[in-house]
VEXSE-322029 format. One record per residue: x, y, z of N, C-alpha, C in turn; chain. Coordinates in Angstrom, 3 decimals. Last residue first. Layout:
REM residues N
REC	nc1	nc2	nc3	cac1	cac2	cac3	cc1	cc2	cc3	unit
REC	X	Y	Z	X	Y	Z	X	Y	Z	A
...
This chain:
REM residues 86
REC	nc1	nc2	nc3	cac1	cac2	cac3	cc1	cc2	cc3	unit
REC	-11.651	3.438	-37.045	-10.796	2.822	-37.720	-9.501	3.032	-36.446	A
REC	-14.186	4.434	-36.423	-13.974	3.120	-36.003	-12.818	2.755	-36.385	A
REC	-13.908	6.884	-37.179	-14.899	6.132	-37.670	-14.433	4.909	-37.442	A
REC	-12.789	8.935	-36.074	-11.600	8.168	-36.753	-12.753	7.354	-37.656	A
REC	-13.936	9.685	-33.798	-13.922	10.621	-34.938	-12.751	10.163	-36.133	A
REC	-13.690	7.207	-32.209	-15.360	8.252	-32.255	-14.933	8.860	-34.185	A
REC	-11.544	7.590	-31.636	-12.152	6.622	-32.188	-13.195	6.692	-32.594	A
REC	-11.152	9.691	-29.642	-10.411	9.531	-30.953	-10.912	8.822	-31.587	A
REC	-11.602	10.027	-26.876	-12.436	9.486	-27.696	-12.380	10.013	-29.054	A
REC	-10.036	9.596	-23.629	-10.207	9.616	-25.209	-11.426	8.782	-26.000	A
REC	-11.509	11.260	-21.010	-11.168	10.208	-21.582	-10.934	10.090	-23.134	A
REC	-11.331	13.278	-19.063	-11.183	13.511	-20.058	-10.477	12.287	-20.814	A
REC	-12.486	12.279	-16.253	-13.048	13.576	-16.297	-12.896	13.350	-18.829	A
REC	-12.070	8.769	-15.506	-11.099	10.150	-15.586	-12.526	11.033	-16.288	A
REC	-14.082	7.001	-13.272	-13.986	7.099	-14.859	-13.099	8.578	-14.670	A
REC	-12.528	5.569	-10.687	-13.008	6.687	-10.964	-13.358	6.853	-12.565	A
REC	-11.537	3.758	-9.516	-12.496	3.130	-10.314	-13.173	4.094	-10.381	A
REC	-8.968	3.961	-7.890	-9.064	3.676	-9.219	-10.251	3.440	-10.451	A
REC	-8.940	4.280	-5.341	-8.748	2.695	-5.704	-8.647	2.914	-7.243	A
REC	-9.392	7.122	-5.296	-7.992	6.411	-4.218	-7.376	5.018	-4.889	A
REC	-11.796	7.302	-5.968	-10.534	7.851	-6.399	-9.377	7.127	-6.201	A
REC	-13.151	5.798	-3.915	-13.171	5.114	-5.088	-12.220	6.231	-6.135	A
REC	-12.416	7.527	-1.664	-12.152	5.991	-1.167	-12.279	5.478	-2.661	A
REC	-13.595	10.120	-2.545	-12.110	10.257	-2.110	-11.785	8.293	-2.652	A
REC	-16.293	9.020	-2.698	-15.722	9.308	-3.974	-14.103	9.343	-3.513	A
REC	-16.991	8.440	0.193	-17.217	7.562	-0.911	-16.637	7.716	-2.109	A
REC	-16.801	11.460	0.791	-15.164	10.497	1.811	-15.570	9.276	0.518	A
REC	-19.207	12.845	-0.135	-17.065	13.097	-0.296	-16.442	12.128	-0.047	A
REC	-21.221	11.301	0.784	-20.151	11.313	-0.926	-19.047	11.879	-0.770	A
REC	-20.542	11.849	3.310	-20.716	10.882	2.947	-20.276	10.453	1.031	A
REC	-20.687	14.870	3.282	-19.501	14.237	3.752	-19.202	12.885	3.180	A
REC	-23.382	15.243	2.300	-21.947	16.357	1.759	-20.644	15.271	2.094	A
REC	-24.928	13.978	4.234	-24.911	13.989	3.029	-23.669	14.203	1.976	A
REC	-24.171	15.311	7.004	-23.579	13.859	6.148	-24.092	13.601	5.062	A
REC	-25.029	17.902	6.334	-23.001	17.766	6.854	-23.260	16.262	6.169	A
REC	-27.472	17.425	6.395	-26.813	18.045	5.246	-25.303	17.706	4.895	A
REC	-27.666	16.790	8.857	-28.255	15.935	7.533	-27.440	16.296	6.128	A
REC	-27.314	18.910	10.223	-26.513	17.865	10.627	-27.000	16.424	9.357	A
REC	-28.851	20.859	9.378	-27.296	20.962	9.507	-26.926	19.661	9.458	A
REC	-31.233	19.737	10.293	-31.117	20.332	8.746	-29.861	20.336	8.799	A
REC	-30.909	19.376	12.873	-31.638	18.991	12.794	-30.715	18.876	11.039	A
REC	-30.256	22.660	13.432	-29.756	21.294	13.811	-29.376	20.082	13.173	A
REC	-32.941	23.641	13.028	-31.370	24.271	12.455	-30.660	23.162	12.537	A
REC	-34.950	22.814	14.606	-34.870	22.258	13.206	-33.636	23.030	12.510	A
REC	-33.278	24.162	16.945	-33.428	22.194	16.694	-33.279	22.070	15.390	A
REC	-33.802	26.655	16.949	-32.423	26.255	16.676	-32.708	24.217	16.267	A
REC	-36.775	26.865	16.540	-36.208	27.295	15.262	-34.817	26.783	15.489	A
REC	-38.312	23.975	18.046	-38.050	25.093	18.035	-36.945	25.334	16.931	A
REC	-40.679	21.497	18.857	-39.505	21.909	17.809	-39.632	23.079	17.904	A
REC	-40.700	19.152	21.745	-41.192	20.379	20.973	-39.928	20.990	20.194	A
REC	-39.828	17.245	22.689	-39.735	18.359	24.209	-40.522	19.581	23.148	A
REC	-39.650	14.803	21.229	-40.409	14.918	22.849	-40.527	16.512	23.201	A
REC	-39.049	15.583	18.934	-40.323	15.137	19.297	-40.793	14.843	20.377	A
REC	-37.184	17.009	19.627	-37.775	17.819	18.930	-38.991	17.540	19.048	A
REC	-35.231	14.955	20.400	-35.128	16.205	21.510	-36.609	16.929	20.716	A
REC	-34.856	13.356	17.711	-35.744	13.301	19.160	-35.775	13.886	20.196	A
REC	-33.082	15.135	16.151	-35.043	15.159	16.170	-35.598	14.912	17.051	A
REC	-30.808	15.437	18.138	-32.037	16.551	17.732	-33.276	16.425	17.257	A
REC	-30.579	12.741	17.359	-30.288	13.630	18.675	-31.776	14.146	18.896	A
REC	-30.243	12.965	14.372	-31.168	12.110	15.263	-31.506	12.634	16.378	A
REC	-28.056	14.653	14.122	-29.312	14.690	13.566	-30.372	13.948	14.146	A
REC	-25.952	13.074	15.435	-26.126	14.683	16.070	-27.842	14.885	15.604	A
REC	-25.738	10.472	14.024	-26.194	10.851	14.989	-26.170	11.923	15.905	A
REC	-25.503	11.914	11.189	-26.478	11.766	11.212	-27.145	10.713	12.888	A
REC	-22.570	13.315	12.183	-23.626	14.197	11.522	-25.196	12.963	11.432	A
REC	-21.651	10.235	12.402	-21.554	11.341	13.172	-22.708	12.346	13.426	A
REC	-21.556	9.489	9.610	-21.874	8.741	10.217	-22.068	9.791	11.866	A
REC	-19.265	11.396	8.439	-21.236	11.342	8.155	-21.868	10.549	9.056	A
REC	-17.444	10.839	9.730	-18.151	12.562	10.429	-19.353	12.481	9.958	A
REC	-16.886	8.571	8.437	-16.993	8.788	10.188	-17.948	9.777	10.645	A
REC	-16.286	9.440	6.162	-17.345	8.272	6.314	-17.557	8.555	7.956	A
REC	-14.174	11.199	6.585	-15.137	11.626	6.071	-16.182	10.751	6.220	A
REC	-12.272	8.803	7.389	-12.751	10.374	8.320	-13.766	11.065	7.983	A
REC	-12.151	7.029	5.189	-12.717	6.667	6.398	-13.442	7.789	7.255	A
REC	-11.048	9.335	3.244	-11.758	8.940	2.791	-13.104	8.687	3.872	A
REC	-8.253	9.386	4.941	-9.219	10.475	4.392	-10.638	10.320	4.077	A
REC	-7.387	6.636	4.759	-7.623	7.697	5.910	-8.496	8.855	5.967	A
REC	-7.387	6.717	1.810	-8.534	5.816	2.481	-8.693	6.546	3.895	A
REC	-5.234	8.740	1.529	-6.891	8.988	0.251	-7.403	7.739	1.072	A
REC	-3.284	7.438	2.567	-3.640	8.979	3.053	-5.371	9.068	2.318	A
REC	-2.974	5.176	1.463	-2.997	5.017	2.925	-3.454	6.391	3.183	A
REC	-2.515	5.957	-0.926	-3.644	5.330	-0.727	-4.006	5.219	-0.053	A
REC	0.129	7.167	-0.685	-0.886	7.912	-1.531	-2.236	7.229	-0.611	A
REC	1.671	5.428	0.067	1.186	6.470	0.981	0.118	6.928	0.546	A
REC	0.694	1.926	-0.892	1.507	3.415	-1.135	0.971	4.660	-0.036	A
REC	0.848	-1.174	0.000	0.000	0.000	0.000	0.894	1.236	0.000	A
């Protein structure tokens, strides 16, 4: 395992962590919301903390399939296209 990979999965994991995290801060808060009543900071909360692992969760998932390689590149050739198959 190269550093590279050992740093882009570390990375990757930390980001999987904080979503995992963010959606028990989110929970928290709803159920603080449904017992005690929703007020404007909760559903702030609440929305924050869904959002963070949303955001996070594909980040650290894309970092971890960058990392391995099974990214399609951005600017792949497609010479062949305009060659007519030849």
């Amino acid at each position: 395992m190269t550093l590279r990979s050992a740093f882009g999965n570390a990375v990757g994991y930390a980001l999987l962590g904080f979503a995992c995290l963010s959606v028990v801060f989110a929970g928290y808060w709803a159920a603080m919301s449904a017992l005690t009543g929703v007020t404007a900071g909760r559903a702030m909360f609440v929305m924050s903390g869904l959002g963070a692992a949303v955001t996070t969760g594909f980040s650290g998932y894309f970092v971890r399939k960058a990392v391995a390689g099974q990214v399609m590149p951005s600017e792949f050739d497609v010479s062949v296209a305009y060659r007519g198959g030849r």
